[in-house]
C-alpha positions as CSV (number, residue, x, y, z in Angstrom):
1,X,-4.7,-77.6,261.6
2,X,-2.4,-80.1,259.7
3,X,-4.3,-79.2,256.3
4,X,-3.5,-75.8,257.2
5,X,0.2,-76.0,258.1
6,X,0.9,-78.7,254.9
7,X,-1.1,-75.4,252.8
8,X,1.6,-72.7,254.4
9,X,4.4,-75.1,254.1
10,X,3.6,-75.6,249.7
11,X,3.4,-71.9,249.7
12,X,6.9,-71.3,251.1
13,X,8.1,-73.7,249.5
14,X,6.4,-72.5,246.1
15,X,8.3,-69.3,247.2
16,X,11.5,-70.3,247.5
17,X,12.2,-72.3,244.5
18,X,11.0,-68.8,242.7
19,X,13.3,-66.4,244.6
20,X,16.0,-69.3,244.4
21,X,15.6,-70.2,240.3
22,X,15.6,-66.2,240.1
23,X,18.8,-65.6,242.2
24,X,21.3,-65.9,239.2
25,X,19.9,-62.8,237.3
26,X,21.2,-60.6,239.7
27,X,23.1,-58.9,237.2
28,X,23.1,-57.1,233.6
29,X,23.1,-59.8,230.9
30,X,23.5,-58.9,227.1
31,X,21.0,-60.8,224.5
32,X,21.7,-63.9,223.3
33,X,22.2,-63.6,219.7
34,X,20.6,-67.2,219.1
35,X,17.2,-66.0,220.2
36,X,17.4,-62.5,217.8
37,X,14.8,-64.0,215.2
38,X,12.7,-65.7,217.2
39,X,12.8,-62.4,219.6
40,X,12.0,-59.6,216.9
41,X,9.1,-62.1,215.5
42,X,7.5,-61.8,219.4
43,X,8.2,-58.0,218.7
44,X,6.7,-57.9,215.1
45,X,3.8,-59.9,216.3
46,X,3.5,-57.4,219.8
47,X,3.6,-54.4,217.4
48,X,1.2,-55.6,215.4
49,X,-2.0,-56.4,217.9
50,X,-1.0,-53.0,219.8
51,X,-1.0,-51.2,215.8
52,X,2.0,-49.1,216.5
53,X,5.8,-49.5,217.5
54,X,6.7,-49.9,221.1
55,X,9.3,-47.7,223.4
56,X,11.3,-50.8,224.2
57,X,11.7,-54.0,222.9
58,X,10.3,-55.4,226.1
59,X,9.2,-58.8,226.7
60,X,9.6,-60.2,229.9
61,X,9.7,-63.9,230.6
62,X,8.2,-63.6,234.2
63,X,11.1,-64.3,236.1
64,X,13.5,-61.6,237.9
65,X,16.0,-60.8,241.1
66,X,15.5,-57.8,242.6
67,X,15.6,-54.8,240.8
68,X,16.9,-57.3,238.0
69,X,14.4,-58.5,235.7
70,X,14.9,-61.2,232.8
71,X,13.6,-60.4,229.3
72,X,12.8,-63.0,226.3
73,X,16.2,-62.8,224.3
74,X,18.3,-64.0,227.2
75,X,19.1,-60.9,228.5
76,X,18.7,-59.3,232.0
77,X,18.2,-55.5,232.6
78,X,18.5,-53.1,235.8
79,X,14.9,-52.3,236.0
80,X,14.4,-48.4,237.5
81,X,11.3,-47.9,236.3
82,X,9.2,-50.7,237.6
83,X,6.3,-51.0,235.7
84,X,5.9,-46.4,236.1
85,X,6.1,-47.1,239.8
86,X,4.1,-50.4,240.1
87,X,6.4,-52.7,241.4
88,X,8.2,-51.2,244.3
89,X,9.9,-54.2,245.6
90,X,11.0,-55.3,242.0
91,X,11.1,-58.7,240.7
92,X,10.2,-62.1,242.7
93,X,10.2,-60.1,245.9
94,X,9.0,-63.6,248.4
95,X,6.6,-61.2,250.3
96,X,4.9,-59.8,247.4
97,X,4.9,-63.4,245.8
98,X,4.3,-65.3,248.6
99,X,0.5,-62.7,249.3
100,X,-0.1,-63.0,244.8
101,X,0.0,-66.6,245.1
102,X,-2.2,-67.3,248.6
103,X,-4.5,-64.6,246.5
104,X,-5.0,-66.6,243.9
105,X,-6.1,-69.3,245.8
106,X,-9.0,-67.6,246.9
107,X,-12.8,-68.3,245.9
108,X,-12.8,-65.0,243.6
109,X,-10.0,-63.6,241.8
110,X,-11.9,-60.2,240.9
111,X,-13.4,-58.9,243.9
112,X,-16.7,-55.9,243.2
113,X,-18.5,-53.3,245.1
114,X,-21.2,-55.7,246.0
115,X,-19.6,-58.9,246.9
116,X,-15.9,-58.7,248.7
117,X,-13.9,-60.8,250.8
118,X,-11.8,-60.2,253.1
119,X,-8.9,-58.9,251.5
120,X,-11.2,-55.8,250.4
121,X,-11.2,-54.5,254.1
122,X,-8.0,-55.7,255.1
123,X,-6.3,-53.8,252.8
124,X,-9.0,-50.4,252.8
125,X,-8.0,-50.3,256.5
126,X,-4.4,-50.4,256.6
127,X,-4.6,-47.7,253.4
128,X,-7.1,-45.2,255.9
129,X,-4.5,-46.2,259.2
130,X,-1.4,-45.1,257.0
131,X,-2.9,-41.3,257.2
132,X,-2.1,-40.3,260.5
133,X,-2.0,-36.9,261.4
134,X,-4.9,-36.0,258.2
135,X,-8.4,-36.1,258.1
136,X,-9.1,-39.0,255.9
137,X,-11.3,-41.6,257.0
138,X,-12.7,-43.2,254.4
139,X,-11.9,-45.1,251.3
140,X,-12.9,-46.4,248.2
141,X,-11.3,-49.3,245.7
142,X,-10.9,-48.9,242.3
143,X,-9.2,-50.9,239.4
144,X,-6.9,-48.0,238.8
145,X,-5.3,-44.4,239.3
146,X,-7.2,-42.9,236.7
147,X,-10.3,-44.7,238.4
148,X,-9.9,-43.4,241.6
149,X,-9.5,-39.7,239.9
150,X,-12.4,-40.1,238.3
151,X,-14.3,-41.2,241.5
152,X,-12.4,-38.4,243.3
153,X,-13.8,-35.9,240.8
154,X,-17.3,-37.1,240.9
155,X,-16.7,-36.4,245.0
156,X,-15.7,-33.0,244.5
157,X,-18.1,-32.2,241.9
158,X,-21.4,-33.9,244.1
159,X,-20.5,-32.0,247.9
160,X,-20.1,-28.7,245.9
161,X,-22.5,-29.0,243.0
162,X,-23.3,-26.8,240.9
163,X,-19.7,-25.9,240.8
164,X,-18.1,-27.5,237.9
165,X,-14.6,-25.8,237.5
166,X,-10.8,-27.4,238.2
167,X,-8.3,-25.7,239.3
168,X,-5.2,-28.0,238.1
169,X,-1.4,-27.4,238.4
170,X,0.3,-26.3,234.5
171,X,2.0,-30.0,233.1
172,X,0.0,-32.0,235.7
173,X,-1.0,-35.6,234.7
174,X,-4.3,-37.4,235.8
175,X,-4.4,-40.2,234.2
176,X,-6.0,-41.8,230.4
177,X,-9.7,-41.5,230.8
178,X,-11.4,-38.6,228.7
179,X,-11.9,-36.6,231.9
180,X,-8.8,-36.8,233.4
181,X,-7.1,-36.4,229.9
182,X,-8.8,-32.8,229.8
183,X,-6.8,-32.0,233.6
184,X,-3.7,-33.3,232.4
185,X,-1.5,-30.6,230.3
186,X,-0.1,-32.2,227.8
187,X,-1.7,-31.3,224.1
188,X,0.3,-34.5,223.3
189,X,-2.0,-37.1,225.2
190,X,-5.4,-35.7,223.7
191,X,-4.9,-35.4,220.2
192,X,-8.7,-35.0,218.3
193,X,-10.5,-34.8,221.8
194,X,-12.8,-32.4,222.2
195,X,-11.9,-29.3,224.6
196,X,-14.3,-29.2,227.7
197,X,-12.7,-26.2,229.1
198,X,-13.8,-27.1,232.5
199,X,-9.9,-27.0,234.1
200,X,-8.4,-23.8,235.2
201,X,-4.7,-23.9,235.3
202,X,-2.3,-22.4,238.1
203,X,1.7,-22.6,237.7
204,X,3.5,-25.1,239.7
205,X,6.5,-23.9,241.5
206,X,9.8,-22.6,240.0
207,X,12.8,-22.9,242.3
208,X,14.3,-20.4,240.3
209,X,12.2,-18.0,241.3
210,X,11.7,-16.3,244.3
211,X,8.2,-15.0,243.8
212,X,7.1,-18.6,242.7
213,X,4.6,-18.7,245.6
214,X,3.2,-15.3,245.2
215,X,2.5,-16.2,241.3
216,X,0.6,-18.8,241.6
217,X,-1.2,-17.5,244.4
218,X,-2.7,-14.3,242.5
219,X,-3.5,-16.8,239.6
220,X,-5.8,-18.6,241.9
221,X,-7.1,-16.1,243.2
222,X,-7.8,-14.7,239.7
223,X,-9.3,-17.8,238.9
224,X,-11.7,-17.8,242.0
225,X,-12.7,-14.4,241.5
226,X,-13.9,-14.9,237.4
227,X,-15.9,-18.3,238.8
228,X,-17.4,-17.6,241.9
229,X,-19.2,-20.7,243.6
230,X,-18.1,-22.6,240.5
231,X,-15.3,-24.5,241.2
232,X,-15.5,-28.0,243.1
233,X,-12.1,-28.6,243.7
234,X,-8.4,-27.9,243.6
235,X,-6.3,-30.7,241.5
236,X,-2.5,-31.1,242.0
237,X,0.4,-33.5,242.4
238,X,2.5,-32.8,245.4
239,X,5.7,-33.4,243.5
240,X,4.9,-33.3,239.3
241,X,5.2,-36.7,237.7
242,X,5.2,-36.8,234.1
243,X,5.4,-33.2,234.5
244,X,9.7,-33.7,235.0
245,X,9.7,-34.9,238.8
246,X,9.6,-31.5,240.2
247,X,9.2,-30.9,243.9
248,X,7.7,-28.2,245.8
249,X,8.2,-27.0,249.5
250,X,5.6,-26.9,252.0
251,X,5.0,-23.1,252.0
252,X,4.1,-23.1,248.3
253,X,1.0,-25.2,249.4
254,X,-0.5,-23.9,252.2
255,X,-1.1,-20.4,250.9
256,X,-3.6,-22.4,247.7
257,X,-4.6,-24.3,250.7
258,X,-6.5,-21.6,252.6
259,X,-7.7,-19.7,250.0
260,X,-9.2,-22.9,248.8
261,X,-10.6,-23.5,252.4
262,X,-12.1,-19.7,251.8
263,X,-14.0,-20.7,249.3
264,X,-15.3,-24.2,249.9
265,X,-12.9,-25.5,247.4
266,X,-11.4,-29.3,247.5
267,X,-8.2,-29.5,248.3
268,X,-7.4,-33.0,246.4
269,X,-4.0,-34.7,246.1
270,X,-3.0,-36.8,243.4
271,X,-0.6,-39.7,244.8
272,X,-1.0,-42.2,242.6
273,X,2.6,-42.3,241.7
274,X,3.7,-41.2,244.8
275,X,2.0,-43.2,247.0
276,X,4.9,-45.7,249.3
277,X,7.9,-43.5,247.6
278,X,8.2,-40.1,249.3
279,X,10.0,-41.8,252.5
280,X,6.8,-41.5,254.0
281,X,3.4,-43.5,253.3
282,X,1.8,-40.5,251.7
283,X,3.8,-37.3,250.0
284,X,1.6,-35.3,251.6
285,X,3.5,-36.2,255.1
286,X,6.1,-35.9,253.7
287,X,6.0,-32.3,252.8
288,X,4.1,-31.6,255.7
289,X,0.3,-30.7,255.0
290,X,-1.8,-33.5,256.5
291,X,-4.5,-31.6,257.6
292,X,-5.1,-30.0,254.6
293,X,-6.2,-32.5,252.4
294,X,-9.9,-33.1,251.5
295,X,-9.2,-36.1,249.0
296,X,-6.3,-38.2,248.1
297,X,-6.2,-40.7,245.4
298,X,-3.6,-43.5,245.2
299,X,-2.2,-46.6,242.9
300,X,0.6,-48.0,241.7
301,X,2.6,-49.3,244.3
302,X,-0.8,-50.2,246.5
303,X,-1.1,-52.5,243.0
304,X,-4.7,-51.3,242.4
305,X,-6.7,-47.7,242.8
306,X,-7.9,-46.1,245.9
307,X,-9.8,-43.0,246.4
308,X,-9.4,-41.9,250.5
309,X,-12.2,-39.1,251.5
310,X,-12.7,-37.7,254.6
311,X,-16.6,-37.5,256.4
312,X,-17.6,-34.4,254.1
313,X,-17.0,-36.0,251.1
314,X,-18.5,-39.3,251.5
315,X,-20.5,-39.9,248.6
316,X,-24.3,-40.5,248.3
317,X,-24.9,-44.0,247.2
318,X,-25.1,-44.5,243.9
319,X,-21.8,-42.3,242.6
320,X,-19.4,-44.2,242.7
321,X,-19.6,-48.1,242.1
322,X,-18.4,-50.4,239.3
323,X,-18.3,-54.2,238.7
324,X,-14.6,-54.5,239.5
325,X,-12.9,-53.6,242.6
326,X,-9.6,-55.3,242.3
327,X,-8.3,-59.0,242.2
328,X,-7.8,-60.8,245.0
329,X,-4.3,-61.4,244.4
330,X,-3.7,-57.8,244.3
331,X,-5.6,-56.8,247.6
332,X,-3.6,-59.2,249.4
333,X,-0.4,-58.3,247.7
334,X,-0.8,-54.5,248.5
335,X,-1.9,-55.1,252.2
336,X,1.5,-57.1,252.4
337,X,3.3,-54.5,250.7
338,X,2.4,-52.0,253.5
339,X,2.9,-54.2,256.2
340,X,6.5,-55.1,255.0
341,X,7.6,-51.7,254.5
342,X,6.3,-50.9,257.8
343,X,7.8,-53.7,259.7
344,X,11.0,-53.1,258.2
345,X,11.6,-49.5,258.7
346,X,11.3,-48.1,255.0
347,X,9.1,-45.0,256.5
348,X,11.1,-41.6,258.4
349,X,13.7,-39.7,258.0
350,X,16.1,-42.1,258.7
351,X,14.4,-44.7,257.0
352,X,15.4,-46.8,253.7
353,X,13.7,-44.8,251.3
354,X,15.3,-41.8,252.8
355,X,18.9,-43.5,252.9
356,X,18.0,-44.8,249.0
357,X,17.3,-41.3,247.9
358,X,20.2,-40.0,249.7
359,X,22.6,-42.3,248.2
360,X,21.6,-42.4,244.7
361,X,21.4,-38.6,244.4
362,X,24.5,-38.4,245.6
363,X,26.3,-40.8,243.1
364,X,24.2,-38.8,240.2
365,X,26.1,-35.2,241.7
366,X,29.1,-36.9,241.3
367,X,28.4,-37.8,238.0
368,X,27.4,-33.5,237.6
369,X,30.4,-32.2,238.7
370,X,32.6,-34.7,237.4
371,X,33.0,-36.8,234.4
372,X,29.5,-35.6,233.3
373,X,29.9,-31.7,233.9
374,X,28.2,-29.6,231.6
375,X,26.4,-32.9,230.1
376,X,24.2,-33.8,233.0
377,X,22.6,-31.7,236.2
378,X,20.2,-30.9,238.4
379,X,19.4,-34.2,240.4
380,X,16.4,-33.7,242.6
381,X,13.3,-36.1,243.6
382,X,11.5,-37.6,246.8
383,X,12.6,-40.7,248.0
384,X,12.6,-43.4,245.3
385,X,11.1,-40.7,242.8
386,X,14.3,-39.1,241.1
387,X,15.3,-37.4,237.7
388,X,17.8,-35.3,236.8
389,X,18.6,-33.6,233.1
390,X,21.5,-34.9,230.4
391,X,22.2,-32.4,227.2
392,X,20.4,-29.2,228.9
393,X,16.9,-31.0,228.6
394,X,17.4,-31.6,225.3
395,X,14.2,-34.2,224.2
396,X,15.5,-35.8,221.1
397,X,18.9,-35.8,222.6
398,X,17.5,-37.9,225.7
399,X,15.1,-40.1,224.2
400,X,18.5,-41.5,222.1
401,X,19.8,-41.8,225.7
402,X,17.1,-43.4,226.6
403,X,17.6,-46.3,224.0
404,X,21.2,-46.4,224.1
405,X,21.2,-47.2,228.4
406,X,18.4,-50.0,227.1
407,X,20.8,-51.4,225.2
408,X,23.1,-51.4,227.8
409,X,20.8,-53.2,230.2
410,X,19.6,-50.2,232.2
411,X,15.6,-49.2,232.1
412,X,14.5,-45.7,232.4
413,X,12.0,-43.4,231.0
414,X,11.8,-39.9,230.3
415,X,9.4,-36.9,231.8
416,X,8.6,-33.3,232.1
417,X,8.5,-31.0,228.9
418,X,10.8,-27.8,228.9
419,X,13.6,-29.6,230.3
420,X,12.7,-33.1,229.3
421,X,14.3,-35.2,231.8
422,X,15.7,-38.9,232.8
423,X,13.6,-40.0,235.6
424,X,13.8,-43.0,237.8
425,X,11.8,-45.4,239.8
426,X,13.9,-46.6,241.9
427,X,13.1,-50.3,243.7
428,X,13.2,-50.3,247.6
429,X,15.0,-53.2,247.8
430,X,18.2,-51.9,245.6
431,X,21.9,-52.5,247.2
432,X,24.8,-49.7,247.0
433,X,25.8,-52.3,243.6
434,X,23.1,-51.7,242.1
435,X,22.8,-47.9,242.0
436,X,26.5,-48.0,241.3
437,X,25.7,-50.2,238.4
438,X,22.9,-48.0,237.5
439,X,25.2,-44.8,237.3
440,X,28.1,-46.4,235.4
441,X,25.6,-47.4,232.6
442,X,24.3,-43.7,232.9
443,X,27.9,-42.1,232.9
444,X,29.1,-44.2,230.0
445,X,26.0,-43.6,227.7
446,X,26.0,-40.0,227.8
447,X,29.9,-40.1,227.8
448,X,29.2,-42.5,224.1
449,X,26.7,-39.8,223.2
450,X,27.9,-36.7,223.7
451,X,28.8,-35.8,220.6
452,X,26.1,-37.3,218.6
């Protein structure tokens, strides 16, 4: 028992001196000019292994505060896009830290499909108890999101073989792997692959129009009635990700839903980015469809992939497998993501999510109808997901912007197509200072830029 207690006691104290050396870059920081050389020589040298330029000049020293994070010139940025959704408590969070490091300590630090530790179930089960109120009751680790598409595919495609057909959302993303490059729409991302024609393509909806619903309704339809018995499943986000952070009420959805269900058709959700960020565990409770949902596959934030099936769709053996799982440092770091944000009330409609989301969309209408009118509008999102759209959508406009609030210390990314937009990732640990921060930095850039 002393062994034990003298083992906890080095790991908190390991901890601390990491969240406590990391405390002073809470802050933006500019470069510093002495470390410019040796800085665009780590660049050069980046650039080259990769064979092509980077978005940012990003290389990160390992140490950060919050949604602060501390790069290799001296400088520290405002970090709102956390890794595309990875790191949802930020930088040198002592919970996240605290599970990486007693990970690391294990026997293993990849775990498989044929030999697992404990951290394998430990965190499996709390994933499968987070999806109350759906049908869900099994699940399977991957080392990624596009990994746990795949594997959710495979499902699909095995209970309803022969049917070989998707039905996918219009500018849905999947993920990187040939397969799920073909269901993504974006011509962009699979330049010289080969067309499968396999995925079937349904609008997503339009706010601006009232007959949104009815639209893509009679496309699926049409699509169901050109492939009969042929199509294994029905692919979609419940908010678009790359596709320009684009939300969708609950009555689109459940008219797809039970023409699916007519037809035998897998409903499957993508929440790999929205996994933890909705303002509840899953966007699919959220928006309200739990029993719906056939298939969900999540990542990011859960720092590894997960495919979550419910009885019908357990696989034979054999289909899915693969040598690696995940590492043991990121089991144990997902399972005590969970548990923090449910012990500390991050899930509900009054949760911190919720209260985030509130906040920060409300600083960024400010910014709309005041100093930013005409320049900047249409702030919308689920909880720490949110984008809105400067210059009218305009791409080459915003990817400037994009570069210019770098400079300025501020980190975040673009999506969607036709508007491109400015999208965010917000951390759950940020403070009203911080998103104030955040939105000075944004109204001063597209203030500098307007004219440009």
């Amino acid at each position: 028992m002393t062994e034990v207690n003298n083992q906890k006691n080095l790991l908190d104290e390991l901890v601390k001196n990491q969240v406590d050396q990391c405390l002073p870059l809470r802050g933006v920081r500019p470069a510093d000019p002495a470390k410019k050389e040796s800085y665009a020589a780590f660049m050069s040298q980046y650039e080259q292994v990769r064979g092509r330029p980077l978005f940012y000049k990003y290389m990160g020293t390992g140490r950060g505060s919050g949604p602060y994070v501390e790069l290799n010139d001296g400088s520290v940025k405002l970090d709102f896009i956390n890794g595309i959704g990875v790191h949802v408590f930020g930088h040198s969070h002592p919970t996240v830290l605290r599970a990486a490091v007693e990970g690391s300590l294990s026997d293993i630090l990849m775990q498989g499909h044929l030999q697992m530790n404990q951290e394998y179930l430990d965190f499996s089960q709390k994933v499968i108890d987070l999806a109350k109120g759906s049908r869900l009751t099994h699940g399977w680790i991957s080392p990624s999101g596009s990994m746990a598409n795949e594997n959710a595919l495979k499902m699909a495609r095995q209970k309803n073989t022969p049917a070989r057909y998707i039905i996918a959302m219009k500018d849905s993303f999947a993920g990187r792997t040939t397969m799920m490059a073909e269901v993504t729409d974006n011509p962009n991302y699979k330049v010289g692959l080969p067309e499968y024609n396999e995925v079937l393509r349904v609008p997503f909806f339009d706010k601006d129009d009232p007959s949104s619903t009815e639209t893509t309704l009679k496309e699926l339809k049409k699509h169901i009635a050109n492939h009969p018995n042929d199509i294994c499943c029905f692919y979609f986000e419940p908010m678009l990700g790359e596709g320009g952070y684009k939300v969708a009420p609950k009555e689109f959805f459940i008219p797809l839903f039970e023409e699916c269900r007519k037809h035998g058709i897998a409903i499957w959700a993508d929440e790999v980015q929205t996994f933890l960020r909705t303002g509840e565990p899953f966007a699919f409770q959220t928006i309200g469809f739990e029993d719906y949902v056939d298939i969900v596959t999540i990542a990011k934030t859960a720092q590894c992939g997960m495919t979550l099936y419910t009885e019908e769709y357990n696989p034979q053996p054999g289909l899915v497998a693969g040598t690696f799982a995940s590492s043991t440092p990121a089991l144990a770091s997902g399972a005590a993501i969970i548990d923090e944000m449910n012990r500390e009330g991050y899930f509900g409609k009054s949760g911190k999510v919720a209260k985030i989301h509130e906040e920060f969309v409300g600083l960024l209408q400010e910014l709309c109808e005041g100093s930013c009118k005409g320049l900047l509008e249409d702030p919308e999102g689920l909880g720490l997901m949110v984008a809105v759209t400067p210059f009218s959508g305009d791409r080459t406009k915003i990817l400037k912007l994009l570069h210019h609030m770098y400079e300025k210390g501020f980190i975040a990314f673009g999506c969607g197509k036709d508007p491109f937009r400015l999208r965010f990732l917000v951390p759950a640990i940020v403070s009203t200072d911080d998103l104030k921060v955040a939105c000075k930095i944004i109204e001063e850039s597209i203030l500098e830029l307007k004219d440009s």
